[in-house]
DRENNU-548383 format. One record per residue (C-alpha): residue number from 1; chain; x, y negated, z negated. Coordinates in Angstrom, 2 decimals. Example, Ala and Ser with C-alpha at 12.3 -4.5 7.8 and 13.67 -1.06 7.14 Angstrom:
BEGIN
+------+-------+---------+---------+---------+
! resi ! chain !       u !       v !       w !
+------+-------+---------+---------+---------+
!    1 !     A !   12.30 !    4.50 !   -7.80 !
!    2 !     A !   13.67 !    1.06 !   -7.14 !
+------+-------+---------+---------+---------+
// end
This chain:
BEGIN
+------+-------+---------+---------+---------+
! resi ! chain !       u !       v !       w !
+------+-------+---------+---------+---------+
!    1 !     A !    2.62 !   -3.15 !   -1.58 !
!    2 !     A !    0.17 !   -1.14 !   -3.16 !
!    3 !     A !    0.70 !    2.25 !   -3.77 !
!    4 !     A !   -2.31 !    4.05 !   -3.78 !
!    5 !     A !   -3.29 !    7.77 !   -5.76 !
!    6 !     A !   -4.93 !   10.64 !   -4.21 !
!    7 !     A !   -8.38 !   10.09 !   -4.40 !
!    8 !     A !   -8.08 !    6.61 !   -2.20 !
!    9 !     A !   -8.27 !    8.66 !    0.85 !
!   10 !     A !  -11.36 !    6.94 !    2.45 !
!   11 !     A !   -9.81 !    3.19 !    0.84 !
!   12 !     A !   -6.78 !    4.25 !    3.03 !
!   13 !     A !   -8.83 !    5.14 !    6.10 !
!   14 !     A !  -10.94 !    1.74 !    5.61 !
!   15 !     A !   -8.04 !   -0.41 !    5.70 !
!   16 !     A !   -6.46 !    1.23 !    8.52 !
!   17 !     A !   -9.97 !    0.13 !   10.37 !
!   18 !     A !   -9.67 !   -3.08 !   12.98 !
!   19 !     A !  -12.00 !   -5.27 !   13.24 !
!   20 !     A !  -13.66 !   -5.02 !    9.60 !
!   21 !     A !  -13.48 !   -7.13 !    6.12 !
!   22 !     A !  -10.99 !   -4.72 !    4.27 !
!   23 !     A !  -11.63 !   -6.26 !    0.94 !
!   24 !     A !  -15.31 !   -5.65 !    1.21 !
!   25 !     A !  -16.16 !   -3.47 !   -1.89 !
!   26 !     A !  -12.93 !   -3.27 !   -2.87 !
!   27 !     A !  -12.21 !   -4.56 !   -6.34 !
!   28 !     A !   -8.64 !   -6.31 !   -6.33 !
!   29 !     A !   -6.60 !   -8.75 !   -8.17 !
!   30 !     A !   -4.56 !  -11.62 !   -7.46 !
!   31 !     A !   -0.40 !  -10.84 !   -8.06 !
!   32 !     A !    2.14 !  -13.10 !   -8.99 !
!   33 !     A !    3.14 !  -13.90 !   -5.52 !
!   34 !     A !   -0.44 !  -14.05 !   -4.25 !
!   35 !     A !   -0.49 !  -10.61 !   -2.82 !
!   36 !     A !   -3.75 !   -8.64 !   -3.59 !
!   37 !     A !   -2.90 !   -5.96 !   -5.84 !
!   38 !     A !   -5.65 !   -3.42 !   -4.88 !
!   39 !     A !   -7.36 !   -1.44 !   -8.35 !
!   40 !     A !   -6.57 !    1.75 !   -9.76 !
!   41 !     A !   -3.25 !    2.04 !   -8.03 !
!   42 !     A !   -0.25 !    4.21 !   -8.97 !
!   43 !     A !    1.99 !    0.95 !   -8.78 !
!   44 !     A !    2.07 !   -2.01 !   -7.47 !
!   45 !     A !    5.57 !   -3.50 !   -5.25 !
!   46 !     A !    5.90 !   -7.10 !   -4.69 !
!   47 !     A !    9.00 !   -7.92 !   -2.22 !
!   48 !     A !   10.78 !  -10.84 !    0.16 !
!   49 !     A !   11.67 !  -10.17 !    3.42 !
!   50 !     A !   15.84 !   -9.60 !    3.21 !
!   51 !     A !   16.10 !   -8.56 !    6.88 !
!   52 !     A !   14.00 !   -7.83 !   10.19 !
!   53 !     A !   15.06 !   -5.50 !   12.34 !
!   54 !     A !   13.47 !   -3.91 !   15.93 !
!   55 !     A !   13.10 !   -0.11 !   16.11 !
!   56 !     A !   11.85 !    0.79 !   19.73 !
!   57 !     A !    8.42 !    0.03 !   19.40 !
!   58 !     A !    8.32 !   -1.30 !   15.99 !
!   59 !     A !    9.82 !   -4.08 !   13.63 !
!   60 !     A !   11.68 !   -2.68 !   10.50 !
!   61 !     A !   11.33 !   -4.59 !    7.09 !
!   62 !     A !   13.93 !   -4.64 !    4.40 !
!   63 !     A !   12.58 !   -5.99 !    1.72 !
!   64 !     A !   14.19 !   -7.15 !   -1.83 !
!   65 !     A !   11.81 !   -5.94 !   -4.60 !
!   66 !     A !   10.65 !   -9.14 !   -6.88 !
!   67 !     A !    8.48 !   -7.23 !   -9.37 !
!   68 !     A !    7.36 !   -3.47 !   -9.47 !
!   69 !     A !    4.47 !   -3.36 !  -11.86 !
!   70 !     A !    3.62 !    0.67 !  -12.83 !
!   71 !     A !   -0.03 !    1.45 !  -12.99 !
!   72 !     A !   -2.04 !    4.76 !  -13.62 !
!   73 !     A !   -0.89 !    8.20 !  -14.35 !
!   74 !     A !   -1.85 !    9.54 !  -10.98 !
!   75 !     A !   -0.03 !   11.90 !   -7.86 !
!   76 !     A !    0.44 !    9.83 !   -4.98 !
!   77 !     A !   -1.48 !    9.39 !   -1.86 !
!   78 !     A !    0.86 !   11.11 !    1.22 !
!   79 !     A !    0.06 !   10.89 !    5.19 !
!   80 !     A !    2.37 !   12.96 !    6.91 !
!   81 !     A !    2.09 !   14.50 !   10.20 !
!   82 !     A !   -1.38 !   12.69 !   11.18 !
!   83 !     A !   -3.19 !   13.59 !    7.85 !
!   84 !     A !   -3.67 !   13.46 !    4.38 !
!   85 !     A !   -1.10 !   15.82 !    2.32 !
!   86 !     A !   -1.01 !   17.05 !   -1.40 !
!   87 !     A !    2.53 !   17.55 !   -3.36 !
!   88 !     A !    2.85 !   20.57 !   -4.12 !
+------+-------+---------+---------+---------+
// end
């Protein structure tokens, strides 16, 4: 998992696009486990899958962290409510 800082709004909205190459223009790194970990990210999260469980609609992931890596200094990205929000 990739957890990305404030100003990756518009990386955000890319990769929630269908139908496109998300990695196009993105600069990125290989992780331990293979995962891409995507550049200038607050942290990166790399996980196994512990359990699976359905939630209406959805499948819910618990997952058994393997290696949290910190990276920059930087407030986190938040979508709440159908937008974008800022921590106060």
């Amino acid at each position: 998992m990739n957890v990305l800082a404030e100003q990756h709004e518009e990386l955000a909205l890319a990769f929630a696009k269908r139908g496109t190459d998300r990695f196009e223009d993105v600069e990125w790194t290989t992780g331990r486990s293979g995962l891409p970990h995507l550049s200038g990210c607050i942290a990166w999260i790399e996980c196994e899958v512990v359990a699976l469980y359905e939630g209406g609609d959805h499948t819910i992931a618990v997952g058994g962290v393997l290696e949290l890596i910190l990276g920059e200094d930087r407030r986190p990205l938040i979508f709440f409510d159908r937008g974008f929000r800022k921590l106060a």
